[in-house]
C-alpha positions in Angstrom: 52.9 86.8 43.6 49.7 87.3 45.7 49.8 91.0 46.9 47.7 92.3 49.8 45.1 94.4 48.8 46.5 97.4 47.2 45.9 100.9 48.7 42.3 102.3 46.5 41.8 105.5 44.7 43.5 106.9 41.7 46.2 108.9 43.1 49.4 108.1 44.9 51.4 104.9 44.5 50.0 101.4 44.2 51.4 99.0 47.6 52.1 95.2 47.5 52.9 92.9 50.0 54.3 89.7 48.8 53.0 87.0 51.0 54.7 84.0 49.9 58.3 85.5 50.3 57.4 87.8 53.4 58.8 86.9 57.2 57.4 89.4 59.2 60.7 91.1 60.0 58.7 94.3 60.9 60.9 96.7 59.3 57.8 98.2 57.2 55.8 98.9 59.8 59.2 100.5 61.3 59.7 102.8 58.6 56.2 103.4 57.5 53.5 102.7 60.6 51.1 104.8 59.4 51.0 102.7 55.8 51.7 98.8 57.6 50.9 96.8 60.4 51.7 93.2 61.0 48.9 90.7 60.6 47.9 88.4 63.6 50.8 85.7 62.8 53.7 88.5 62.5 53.3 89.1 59.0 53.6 92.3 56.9 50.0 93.7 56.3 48.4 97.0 54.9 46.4 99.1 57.3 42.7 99.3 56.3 41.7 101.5 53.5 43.8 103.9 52.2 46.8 104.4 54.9 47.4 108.2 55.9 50.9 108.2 54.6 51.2 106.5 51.2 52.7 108.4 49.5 55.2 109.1 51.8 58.5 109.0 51.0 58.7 106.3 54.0 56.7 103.8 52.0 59.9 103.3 49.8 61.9 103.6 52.4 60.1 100.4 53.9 60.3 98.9 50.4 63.9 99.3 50.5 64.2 98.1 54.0 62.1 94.8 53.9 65.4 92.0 53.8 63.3 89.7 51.7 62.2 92.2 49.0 58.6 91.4 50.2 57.4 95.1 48.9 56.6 96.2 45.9 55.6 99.9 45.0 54.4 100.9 41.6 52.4 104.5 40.3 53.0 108.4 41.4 54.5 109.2 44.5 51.0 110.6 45.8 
């Protein structure tokens, strides 16, 4: 697995973005657009920083959503 850079600070649940198995089907940044973006060539990214929103219950939602199980989220809910 290389994940994207996970979202910092001690609190709140730990994001990865599989990159070798993601294909940019957008439905994170659907559910969760203030958490992911997509990078330049249409794949799932993590906004800069810590994202306002991560521990939202929308990040799991996006988890869930992803058709290639791309998503991994691990830690407290926030």
């Amino acid at each position: 697995m290389h994940p994207d850079t996970p979202t910092r600070g001690h609190s709140g649940p730990r994001i990865e973005i599989d990159t070798e198995i993601c294909i940019g089907a957008g439905q994170c940044a659907l559910a969760a657009p203030g958490v992911f973006t997509q990078d330049d060539d249409g794949f799932s990214a993590l906004l800069p920083g810590r994202p306002e929103g991560a521990g939202s219950p929308m990040v799991r939602e996006a988890a869930r959503a992803c058709p290639v199980g791309a998503i991994r989220i691990s830690g407290p809910p926030g």
